[in-house]
C-alpha angles and dihedrals in degrees: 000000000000123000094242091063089047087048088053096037085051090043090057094040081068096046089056097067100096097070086040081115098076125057132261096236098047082052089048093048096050090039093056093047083057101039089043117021128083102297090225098051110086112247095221084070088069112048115094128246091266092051098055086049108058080051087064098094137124109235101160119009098194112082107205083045080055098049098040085050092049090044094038096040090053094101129148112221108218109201112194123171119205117201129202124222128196103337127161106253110243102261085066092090090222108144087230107045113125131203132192102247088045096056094042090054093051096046097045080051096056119100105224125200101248106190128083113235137211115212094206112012115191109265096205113113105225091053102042148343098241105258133157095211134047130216093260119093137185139216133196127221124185143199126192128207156154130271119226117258096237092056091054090048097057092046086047092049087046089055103036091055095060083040088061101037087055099248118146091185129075127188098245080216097072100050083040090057091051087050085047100055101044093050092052093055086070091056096185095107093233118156111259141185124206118207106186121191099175116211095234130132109250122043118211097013099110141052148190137239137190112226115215148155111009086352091291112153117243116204107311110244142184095214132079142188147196112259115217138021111312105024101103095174135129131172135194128196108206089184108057130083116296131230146226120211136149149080100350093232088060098253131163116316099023114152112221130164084261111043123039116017127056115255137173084206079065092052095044094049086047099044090047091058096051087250100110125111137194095259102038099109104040087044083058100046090047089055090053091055093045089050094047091051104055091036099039127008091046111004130173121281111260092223132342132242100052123217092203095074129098098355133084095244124219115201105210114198120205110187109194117206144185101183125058099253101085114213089342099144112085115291124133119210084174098060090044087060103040092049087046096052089055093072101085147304086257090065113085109190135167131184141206134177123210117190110221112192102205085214098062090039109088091172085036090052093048096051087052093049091048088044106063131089128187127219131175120232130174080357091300113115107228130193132216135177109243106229091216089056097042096044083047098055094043088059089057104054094030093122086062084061097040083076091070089054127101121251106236107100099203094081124087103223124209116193132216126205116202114177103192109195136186101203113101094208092075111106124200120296111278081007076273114067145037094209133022126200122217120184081258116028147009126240113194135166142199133169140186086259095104098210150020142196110238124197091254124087126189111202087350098298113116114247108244131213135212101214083180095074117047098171098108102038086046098049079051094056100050083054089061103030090047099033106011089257092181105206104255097254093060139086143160103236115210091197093058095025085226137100109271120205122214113169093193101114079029079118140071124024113011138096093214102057113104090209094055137074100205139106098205132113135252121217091243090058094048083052111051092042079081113032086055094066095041083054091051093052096043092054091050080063106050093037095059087038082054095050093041098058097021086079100048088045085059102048077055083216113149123240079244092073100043116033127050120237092268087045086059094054108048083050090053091047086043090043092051103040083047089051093046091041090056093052090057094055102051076043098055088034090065101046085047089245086149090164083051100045091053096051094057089038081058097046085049090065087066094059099044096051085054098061095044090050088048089049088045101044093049094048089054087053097050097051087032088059093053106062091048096052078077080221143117117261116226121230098267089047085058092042088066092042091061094046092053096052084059087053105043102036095061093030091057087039088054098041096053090052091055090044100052088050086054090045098052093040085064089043102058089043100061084039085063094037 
């Protein structure tokens, strides 16, 4: 066992405290009723007399202390190890050598932002407030240590042989195959970040492509990462060649050889002016890292909330023509599934196609007329479809569209628009994009017209698209639209209270990455795929915990007043298992035990539908006992019952909701059993 798993066994072993009160048996017992019981019986109903209870403690007595600790304390520990590679020990006096202690000092120094942002939450009221940030939180850890000197020789004898042969370009694939198979051999699925310094003779000489479809190059990079659920790995060589990329006026996020990645080229540039100073280089590596953390690793959510939880999805394509060949260009439906079903077992998805003539369409023909704008570009008017109009009309006309659905209501169908033109004058949509994602829908488009310039450049050359094909920008969308997959240059920044933008992982992997050509997926994706939905599902509980007690906090009544002694009871035994239960999941989350983590999240719901239904039932007494004592109330007597009234009236509101969600969720499911 490495020193880096009996640090983070020992560190949860701390986190764990708060719940030291109660014994490990009584949370075993109640552990083992949620990871193997019947995900829909509620785990309190099997506990014994004696366990119940051992959960009947008062831990906090003061109820808003109780709701800001559960809420405060709901933080996702994120555990990443970066591990050096080749670097000249600090007595080298080279300007970028890097040690251990150094690195650690700098990390633990460094202010991360801790909430997790939604770039457009819903403002209707009865989804969600408005805010940019939910409950949840997040916090980094890191470890730092050494990689093993066989594993430094074979990168630097990958690297010295294309430096011989003269060769200036190296296949990111085969650097990426050495970083692979040394992080499977720890199979412990940790989070890990390779810095590579090779031991090779020229620095800067050489550089790394992707190789994608029909062999094209997609923007050289000196950054890698693991494809496919499972391979958290990302790698960095600070020695090779550095790149430019990003908007093609220089705006903010673009990646140049001197601002962005670490680089000894940098140093030595630096070192060479008289400009350099001690701390240049680890400064820069812990802003990468910095930098990696809040666009990558844990990003912001795209929208909230999110269509893609607690229902089976159907993602229903409409492709739009105006030429005979029916979706004839390139693009490719079966990709798209197969790449989608690969997300998990958790995921149910189904998909239909449903061919639209333009011609024959009198509602589809009008969209695409009010949807098109003309611009004019080198002299040559241009035209392009404008996502807000074409989402807007769609929506006019949508029950036009609800005859092509299928009948059964339990689904949650997520529509794609694909309007397939022949006319080569169309730009892309928005002049930007090929596909937009809205909280509901996709709009996409394609034509015959092969490429297309783009606003974006790599080593001054324009990034080039091929609006033939919408396969990619499509398969990008439906993760947005369906799991608030933010595209990786983006984030919702809590400082500016505004979306920030950072191309630096815009590359590799990722459908999603404007400086890439491939449809796989990143581990980060697959990730937080995932993640996403368990968020989602985590934030419906304590919002509706929140609204339940909120209230209550307010009318400054005591539990003494309202609830009974068994009442009582059964809050305190709710209140305990909510708050373990919490702590598992943030437990199982930051091991990436996603089957674990639901289960407990699940399990959570219970516990949350029985305090609201202890607040409710005591707020119905109370009114209810006024009005058969035949007396009048005094002031102080109406004055609870007001208060009350605040109470009950959102609480019930809110508990129905939450009821009927549990109720069709059975429901379909016995509908599908």
């Amino acid at each position: 066992m490495t020193i880096w798993i009996i640090k983070t066994l020992l560190f949860f072993a701390a986190i764990s405290a708060i719940n030291s009160s109660f014994s490990s048996i009584l949370k075993e017992n109640l552990s083992y009723e949620v990871l193997n019981g019947d995900s829909d019986r509620d785990p309190y109903d099997s506990l014994s007399y004696n366990d119940l209870e051992e959960w009947t403690e008062e831990t906090e007595s003061n109820l808003l202390n109780k709701i800001e600790k559960l809420k405060q304390n709901f933080e996702e520990i994120i555990l990443i190890e970066i591990v050096l590679i080749g670097f000249p020990s600090s007595s080298s006096n080279h300007s970028w050598s890097l040690s251990k202690k150094e690195l650690d000092y700098y990390l633990s120094q460094v202010h991360y932002d801790n909430k997790i942002g939604i770039l457009r939450p819903s403002k209707r009221e009865e989804e969600w407030n408005g805010e940019h940030e939910l409950f949840i939180k997040r916090k980094f850890l890191f470890q730092v240590s050494e990689g093993s000197k066989p594993l430094s020789n074979k990168i630097s004898s990958l690297i010295e042989g294309y430096i011989k042969q003269r060769e200036a370009k190296i296949p990111h694939r085969l650097l990426d195959q050495i970083i692979q198979s040394e992080y499977e051999k720890q199979k412990d699925g940790s989070l890990r970040v390779y810095l590579i310094h090779p031991q090779i003779s020229t620095l800067g000489f050489h550089s790394y492509y992707y190789e994608s479809k029909g062999g094209l190059e997609s923007c050289g990079t000196s950054l890698g990462m693991g494809e496919g659920l499972g391979q958290r790995y990302l790698w960095l060589d600070v020695t090779s060649r550095s790149h430019q990329y990003g908007p093609t006026d220089l705006g903010e996020g673009v990646v140049s050889p001197f601002l962005g990645v670490p680089n000894v080229q940098r140093v030595i540039s630096l070192h060479k002016s008289g400009k350099m100073t001690a701390n240049d280089f680890v400064v820069d590596v812990v802003s990468f890292i910095k930098r990696t953390c809040e666009y990558f690793v844990s990003p912001s959510i795209s929208h909230y909330p999110l269509p893609g939880v607690g229902k089976e999805v159907l993602f229903h394509l409409f492709i739009l023509s105006d030429y005979s060949a029916l979706g004839g260009s390139g693009f490719n439906w079966k990709i798209i599934q197969d790449k989608m079903d690969t997300l998990g077992e958790e995921f149910k998805f189904q998909y239909k196609e449903t061919h639209i003539p333009l011609k024959d369409s009198y509602f589809a023909d009008l969209i695409l007329k009010y949807s098109t704008k003309t611009t004019t570009h080198s002299g040559r008017e241009e035209f392009y479809l404008d996502s807000e109009e074409l989402s807007h009309w769609i929506r006019n006309f949508w029950k036009k569209f609800e005859s092509y659905q299928p009948e059964e209501t339990f689904f949650n169908t997520i529509p794609i628009f694909l309007f397939d033109l022949s006319s080569d004058k169309f730009g892309l949509i928005d002049q930007s994009y090929q596909s937009v994602s809205f909280p509901d829908m996709v709009v996409a488009f394609q034509s015959l017209h092969s490429d297309f310039n783009t606003e974006y450049s790599c080593d001054g050359n324009d990034i080039r698209v091929d609006i033939s094909d919408a396969t990619r920008s499509v398969f990008a969308s439906m993760l947005e639209t369906t799991f608030g997959i933010t595209p990786s240059h983006l984030k919702w920044n809590s400082v500016l209270k505004r979306p920030s933008q950072d191309f630096l992982w815009s590359i590799g992997h990722s459908p999603g990455a404007i400086f890439s050509n491939s449809t796989g997926l990143s581990f980060n994706v697959a990730d937080n795929v995932v993640k996403n939905t368990l968020y989602s599902r985590i934030q419906d509980s304590l919002s509706l915990l929140n609204a339940v007690l909120f209230h209550y906090v307010n009318s400054k009544l005591t539990m003494s007043q309202v609830l009974t002694e068994d009442e009582y009871d059964i809050f305190l035994r709710r209140w305990n298992m909510l708050q373990f239960k919490a702590d598992e999941v943030k437990n199982h989350l930051s091991h990436f035990e996603y089957q674990q983590a639901s289960k407990f999240i699940q399990s959570m719901f219970f516990d949350v539908t029985a305090l609201h239904e202890v607040v409710h039932d005591a707020g119905e007494r109370m009114e209810v006992s006024f009005v058969c004592k035949n007396q009048t109330p005094n002031d102080s007597d109406w004055l609870r019952v007001i208060k009350w009234a605040l109470i009950v009236s959102p609480v019930f509101v809110g508990g129905w909701v939450a009821a009927s969600t549990l109720r069709m969720k059975r429901g379909s499911k016995k509908r599908r059993d």
